[in-house]
C-alpha positions in Angstrom: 36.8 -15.3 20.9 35.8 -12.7 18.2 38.2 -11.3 16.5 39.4 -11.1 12.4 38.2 -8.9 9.7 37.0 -9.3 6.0 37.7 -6.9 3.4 33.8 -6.2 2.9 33.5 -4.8 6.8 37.3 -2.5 6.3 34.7 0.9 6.2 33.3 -0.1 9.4 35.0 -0.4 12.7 35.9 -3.8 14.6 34.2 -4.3 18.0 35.4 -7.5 18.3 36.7 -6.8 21.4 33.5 -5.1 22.9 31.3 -8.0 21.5 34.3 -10.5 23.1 33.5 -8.4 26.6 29.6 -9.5 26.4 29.7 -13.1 25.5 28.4 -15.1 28.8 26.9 -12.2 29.8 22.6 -12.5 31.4 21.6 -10.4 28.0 18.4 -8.5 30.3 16.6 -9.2 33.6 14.9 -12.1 33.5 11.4 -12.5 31.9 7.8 -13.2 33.8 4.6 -14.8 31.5 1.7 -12.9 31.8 -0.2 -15.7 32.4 0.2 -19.0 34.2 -0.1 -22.0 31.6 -4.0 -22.7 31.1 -6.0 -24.3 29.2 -7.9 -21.9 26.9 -4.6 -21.0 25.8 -3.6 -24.6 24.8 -7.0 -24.7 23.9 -6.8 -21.9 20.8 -3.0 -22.8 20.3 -4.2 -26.5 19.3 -7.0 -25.5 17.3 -4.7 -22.9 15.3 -2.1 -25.6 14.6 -4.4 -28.7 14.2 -2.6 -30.5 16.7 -5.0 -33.7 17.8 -3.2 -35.0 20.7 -5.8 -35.5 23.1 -3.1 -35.6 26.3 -3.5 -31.4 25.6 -7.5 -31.0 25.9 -8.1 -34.0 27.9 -7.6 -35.2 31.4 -8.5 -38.9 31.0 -5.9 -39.0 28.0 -3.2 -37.0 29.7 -3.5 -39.7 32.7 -3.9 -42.6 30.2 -0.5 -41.5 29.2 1.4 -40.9 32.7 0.4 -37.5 33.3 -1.2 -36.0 36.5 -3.1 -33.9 33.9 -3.4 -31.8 31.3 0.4 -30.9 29.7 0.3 -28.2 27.2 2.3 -28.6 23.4 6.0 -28.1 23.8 6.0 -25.9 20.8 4.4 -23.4 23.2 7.3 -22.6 25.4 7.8 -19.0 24.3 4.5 -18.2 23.7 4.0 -17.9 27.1 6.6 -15.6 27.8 5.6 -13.2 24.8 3.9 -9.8 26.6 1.5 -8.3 24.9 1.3 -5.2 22.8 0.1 -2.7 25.6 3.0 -4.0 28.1 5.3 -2.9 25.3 4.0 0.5 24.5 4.0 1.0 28.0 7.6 0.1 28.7 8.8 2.2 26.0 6.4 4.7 27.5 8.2 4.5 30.3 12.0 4.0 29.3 11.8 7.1 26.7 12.8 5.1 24.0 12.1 1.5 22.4 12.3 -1.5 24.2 15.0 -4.0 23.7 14.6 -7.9 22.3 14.0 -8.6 25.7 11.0 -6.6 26.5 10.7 -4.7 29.8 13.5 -6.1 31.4 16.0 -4.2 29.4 18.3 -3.2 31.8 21.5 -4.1 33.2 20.4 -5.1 36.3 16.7 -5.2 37.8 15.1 -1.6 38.5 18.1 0.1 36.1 16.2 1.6 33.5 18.1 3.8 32.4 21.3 1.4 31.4 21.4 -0.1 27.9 21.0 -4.2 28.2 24.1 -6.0 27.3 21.8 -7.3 24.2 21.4 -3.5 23.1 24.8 -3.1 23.8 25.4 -5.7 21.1 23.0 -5.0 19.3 24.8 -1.4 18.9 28.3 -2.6 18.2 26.9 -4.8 15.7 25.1 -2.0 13.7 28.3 0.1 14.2 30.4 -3.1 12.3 27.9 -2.6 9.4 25.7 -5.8 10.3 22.1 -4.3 10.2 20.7 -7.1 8.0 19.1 -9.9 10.8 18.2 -13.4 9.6 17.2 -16.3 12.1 18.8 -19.5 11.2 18.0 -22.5 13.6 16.4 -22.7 17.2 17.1 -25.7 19.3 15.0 -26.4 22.7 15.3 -29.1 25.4 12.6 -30.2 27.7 13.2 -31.4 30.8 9.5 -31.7 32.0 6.1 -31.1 30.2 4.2 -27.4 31.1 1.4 -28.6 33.7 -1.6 -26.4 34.1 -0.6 -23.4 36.8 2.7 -23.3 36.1 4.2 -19.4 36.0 7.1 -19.8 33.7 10.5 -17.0 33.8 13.1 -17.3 31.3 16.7 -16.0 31.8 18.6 -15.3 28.3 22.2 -15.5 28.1 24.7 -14.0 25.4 26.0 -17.7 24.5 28.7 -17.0 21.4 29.5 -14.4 19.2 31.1 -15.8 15.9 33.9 -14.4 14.4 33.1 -12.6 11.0 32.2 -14.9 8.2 31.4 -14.9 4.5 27.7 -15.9 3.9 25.0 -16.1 1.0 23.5 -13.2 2.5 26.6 -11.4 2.8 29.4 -11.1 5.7 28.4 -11.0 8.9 28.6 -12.9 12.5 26.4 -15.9 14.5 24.9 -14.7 17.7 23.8 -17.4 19.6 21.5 -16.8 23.0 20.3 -19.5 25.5 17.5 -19.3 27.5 16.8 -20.9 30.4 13.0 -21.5 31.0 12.5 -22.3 35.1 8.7 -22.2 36.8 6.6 -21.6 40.2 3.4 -22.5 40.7 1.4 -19.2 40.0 0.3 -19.2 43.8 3.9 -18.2 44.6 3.6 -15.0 42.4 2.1 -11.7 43.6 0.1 -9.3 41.6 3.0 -7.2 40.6 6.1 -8.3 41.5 9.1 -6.3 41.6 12.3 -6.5 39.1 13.9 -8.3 42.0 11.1 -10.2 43.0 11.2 -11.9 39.4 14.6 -12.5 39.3 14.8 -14.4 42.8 11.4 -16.3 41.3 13.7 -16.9 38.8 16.8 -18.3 39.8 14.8 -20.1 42.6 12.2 -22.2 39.7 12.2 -25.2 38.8 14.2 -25.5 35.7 11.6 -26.8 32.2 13.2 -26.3 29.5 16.6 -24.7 27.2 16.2 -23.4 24.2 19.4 -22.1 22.2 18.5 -19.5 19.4 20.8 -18.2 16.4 20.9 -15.6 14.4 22.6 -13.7 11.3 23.7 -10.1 11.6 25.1 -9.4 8.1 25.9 -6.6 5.9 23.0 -6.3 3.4 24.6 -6.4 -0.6 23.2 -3.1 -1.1 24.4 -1.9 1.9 28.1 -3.1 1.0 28.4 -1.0 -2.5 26.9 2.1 -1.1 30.0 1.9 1.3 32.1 0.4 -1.4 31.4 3.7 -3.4 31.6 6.1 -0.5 35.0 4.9 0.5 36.4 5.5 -3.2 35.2 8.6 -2.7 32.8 8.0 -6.2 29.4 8.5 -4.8 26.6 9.2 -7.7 24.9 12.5 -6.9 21.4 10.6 -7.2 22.3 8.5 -3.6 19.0 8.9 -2.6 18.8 5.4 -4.3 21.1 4.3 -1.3 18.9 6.3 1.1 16.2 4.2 1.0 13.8 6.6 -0.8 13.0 7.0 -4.7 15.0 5.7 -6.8 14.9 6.9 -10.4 13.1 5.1 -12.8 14.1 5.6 -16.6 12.1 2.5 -18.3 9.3 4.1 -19.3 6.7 0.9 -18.2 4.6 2.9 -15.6 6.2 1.7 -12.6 6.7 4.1 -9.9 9.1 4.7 -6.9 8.8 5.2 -3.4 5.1 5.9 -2.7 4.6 9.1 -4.9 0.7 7.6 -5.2 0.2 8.4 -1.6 -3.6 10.0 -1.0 -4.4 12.4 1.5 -5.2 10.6 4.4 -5.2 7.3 2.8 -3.1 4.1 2.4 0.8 4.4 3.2 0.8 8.2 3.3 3.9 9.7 5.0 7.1 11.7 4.5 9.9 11.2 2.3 11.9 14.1 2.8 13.7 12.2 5.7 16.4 9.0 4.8 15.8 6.1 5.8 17.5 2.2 6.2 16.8 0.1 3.1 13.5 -2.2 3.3 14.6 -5.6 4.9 16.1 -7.9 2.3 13.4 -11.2 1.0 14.6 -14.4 1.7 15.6 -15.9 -1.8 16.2 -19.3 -2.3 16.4 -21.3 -5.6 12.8 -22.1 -5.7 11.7 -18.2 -5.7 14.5 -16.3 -7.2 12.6 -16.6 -10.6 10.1 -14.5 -8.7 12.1 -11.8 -7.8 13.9 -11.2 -11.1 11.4 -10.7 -12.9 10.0 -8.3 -10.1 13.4 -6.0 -10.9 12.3 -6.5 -15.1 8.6 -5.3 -13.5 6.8 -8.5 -14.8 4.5 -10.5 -12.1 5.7 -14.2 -12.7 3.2 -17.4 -12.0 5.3 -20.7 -11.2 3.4 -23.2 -13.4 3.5 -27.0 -14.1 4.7 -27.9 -17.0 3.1 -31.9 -16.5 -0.6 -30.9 -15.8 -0.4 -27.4 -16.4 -1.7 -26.1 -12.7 0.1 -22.4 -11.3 1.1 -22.4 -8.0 2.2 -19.4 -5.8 4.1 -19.0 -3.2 6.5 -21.0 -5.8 7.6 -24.4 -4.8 9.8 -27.0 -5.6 7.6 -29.5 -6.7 3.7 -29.3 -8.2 1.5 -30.4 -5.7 -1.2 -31.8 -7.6 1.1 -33.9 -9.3 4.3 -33.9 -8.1 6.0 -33.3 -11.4 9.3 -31.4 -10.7 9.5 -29.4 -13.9 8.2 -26.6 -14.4 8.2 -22.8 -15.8 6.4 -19.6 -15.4 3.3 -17.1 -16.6 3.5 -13.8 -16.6 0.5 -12.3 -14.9 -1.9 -9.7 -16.0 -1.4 -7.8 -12.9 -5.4 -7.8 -12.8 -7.0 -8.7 -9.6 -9.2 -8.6 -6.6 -8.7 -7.7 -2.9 -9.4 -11.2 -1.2 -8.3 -10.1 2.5 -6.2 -7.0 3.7 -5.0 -5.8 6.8 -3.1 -2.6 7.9 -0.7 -2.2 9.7 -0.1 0.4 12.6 2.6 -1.2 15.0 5.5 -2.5 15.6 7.0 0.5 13.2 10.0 -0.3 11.0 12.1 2.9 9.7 11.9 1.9 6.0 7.9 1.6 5.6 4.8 4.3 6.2 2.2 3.8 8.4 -0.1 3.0 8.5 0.9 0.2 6.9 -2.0 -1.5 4.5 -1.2 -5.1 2.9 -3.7 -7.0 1.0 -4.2 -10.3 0.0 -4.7 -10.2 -4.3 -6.8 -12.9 -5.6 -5.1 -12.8 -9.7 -7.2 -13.0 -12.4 -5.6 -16.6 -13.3 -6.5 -17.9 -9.8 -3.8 -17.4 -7.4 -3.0 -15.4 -4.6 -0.2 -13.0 -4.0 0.4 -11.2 -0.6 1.4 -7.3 -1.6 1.7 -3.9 -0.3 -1.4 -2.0 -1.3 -1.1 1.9 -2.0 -3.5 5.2 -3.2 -6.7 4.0 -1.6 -7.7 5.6 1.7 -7.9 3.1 4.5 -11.8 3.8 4.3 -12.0 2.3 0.6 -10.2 -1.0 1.3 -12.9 -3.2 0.6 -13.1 -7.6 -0.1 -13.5 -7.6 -3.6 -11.8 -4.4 -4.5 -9.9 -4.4 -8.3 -6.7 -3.7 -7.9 -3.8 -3.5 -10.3 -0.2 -4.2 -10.3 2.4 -1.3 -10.5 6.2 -2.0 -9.6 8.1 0.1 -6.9 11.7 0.2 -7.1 12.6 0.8 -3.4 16.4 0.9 -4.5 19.1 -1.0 -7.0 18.7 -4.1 -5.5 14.7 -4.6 -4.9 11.4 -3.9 -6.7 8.1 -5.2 -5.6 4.6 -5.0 -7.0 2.3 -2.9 -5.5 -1.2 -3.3 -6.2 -3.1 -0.2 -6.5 -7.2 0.7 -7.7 -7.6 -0.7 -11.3 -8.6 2.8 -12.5 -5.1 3.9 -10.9 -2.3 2.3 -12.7 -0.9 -0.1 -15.7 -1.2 -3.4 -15.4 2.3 -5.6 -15.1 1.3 -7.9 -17.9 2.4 -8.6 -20.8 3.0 -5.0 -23.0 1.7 -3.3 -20.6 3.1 0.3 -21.3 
């Protein structure tokens, strides 16, 4: 049963009795893998995760071990339900709007496209209560037989619990747990393109491989919370764009900049402003990197360093790994670097970024490596070995980044840097 309210969700409305109304509920029509299980998959997913069990690449093994044959990795069950990037653009394509969580199925009942799922539904209520903030905390599986080569595997998702609201470290918010129910067919048994109800008798009529229960936090971002705080006192600050997701003002004079007001014409992370949008997605901060990000909010580029042998490290970690020493303290970079690798990003879209979307991997000028957004080059210019500087962005009150940008374009986030 959800029900009961804290004082940090009173702005928003309750749904608990909507989200009550979904709980047991088939969340979308069942799923189909694009492929049956094979072994070139197993193949690249063993070589990616240096996994050397031989029962996955070899028959002899797999038999020396009770198998008919080759099994592939347990860890794979969902990848071989994912669909691809082109099945998804075509389904939103096709249903005039995004897909839901559970890709192409996304409607009430097989062949109803035009019907919210009940996961959008919930999805809905929850960003109604406030909760837009998404974390996923724990995922749980059960096997009841290995994946044999040929198998065609469908997965049924179910809206398992909805927990009542609850006070968090992230903020309030609720615990949505799913579970999904992983049956298969031998891929002979499948046609070419079976219909909505074609894959849900498959479905239900498969022999059931595996459970898996996953949970999630929907929870009312901090920043979130005072903007509303502020609204319902009726006090809101005439600069909100702060709030909005856009520039926020910055009066420290150290040549950090806001938004993306370093945009170039057809270049990296060019894109409108004039139109609000939700607050970047919150980090996760734990004891180990909160260091890191408050000195991103004082615009200084931190370095977790051990204070036994001396060696930096980064992403920061709890212990040194060259020699275990606990204790440690931090450098502040230069901000002075290279472009190492990049990538940009065109899809999936997220409301609070530009796209395209470049992020680069910076190689620092006292030997590590920090993954950033990269802005004012054009996409043509991104280049290995590329200088790059460090600039701050404050995105709103509660998060500045670095940004690295062409070493002729900006300060440097070291020490007195202007």
């Amino acid at each position: 049963m959800v029900s009961g309210r804290l004082a940090e969700l009173a702005p928003f409305p309750d749904r608990s009795i909507e989200l009550g109304e979904l709980i047991g509920l088939e969340s979308g029509a069942p799923q189909l893998s694009p492929h049956a299980v094979n072994a070139p998959m197993i193949h690249h997913w063993v070589e990616a995760m240096g996994d050397a069990n031989p029962i996955y690449v070899s028959e002899e093994a797999a038999r020396a071990y009770g198998h008919e044959g080759i099994v592939a990795p347990p860890a794979m069950l969902q990848a071989w339900i994912m669909s691809g990037l082109r099945d998804l653009q075509a389904t939103e394509e096709a249903d005039d709007g995004p897909a839901g969580v559970n890709g192409p199925e996304g409607a009430d009942e097989p062949g109803d496209a035009g019907a919210l799922s009940p996961y959008e539904t919930m999805s809905a209520l929850l960003e109604e209560e406030g909760l837009t903030g998404v974390r996923g905390t724990n995922c749980m599986q059960h096997y009841e037989r290995s994946l044999v080569l040929g198998d065609r595997l469908f997965a049924r998702t179910f809206i398992e619990s909805i927990s009542d609201p609850t006070r968090t470290r992230l903020g309030p918010g609720r615990f949505i747990t799913t579970r999904h129910e992983f049956t298969a067919v031998p891929d002979g048994g499948v046609s070419e393109s079976p219909s909505p109800h074609e894959v849900a008798a498959l479905a239900a009529a498969g022999e059931p491989v595996a459970i898996m229960h996953f949970r999630i936090l929907r929870y009312l971002p901090a920043d979130v919370a005072s903007a509303s705080a502020v609204a319902e006192a009726g006090d809101v600050a005439s600069d909100g764009a702060a709030f909005s997701g856009g520039s926020a003002v910055n009066e420290t004079g150290t040549g950090a900049r806001t938004g993306r007001d370093a945009d170039v014409d057809a270049g990296a992370g060019s894109g409108s402003h004039d139109v609000a949008r939700p607050l970047r997605p919150r980090p996760s901060v734990t004891q180990d990197n909160a260091f890191w990000f408050d000195g991103a909010r004082d615009h200084a580029l931190l370095i977790q360093r051990c204070v036994s042998c001396g060696t930096l490290r980064h992403p920061p970690a709890p212990a040194c790994g060259a020699c275990q020493s606990l204790e440690w303290d931090t450098l502040e970079a230069s901000g002075r670097g290279t472009l190492y690798s990049f990538v940009v990003v065109h899809y999936p879209q997220v409301e609070s970024f530009d796209y395209p979307l470049p992020i680069g991997l910076v190689e620092l000028e006292e030997g590590t490596r920090v993954v950033a957004n990269l802005d004012g080059i054009a996409l043509a210019e991104l280049r290995i070995g590329l200088p790059l500087v460090a600039t701050f962005v404050d995105y709103d009150p509660g998060l500045s980044l670095p940004v690295f940008v062409p070493a002729e374009a900006g300060p440097t986030a070291g020490p007195g840097a202007a």
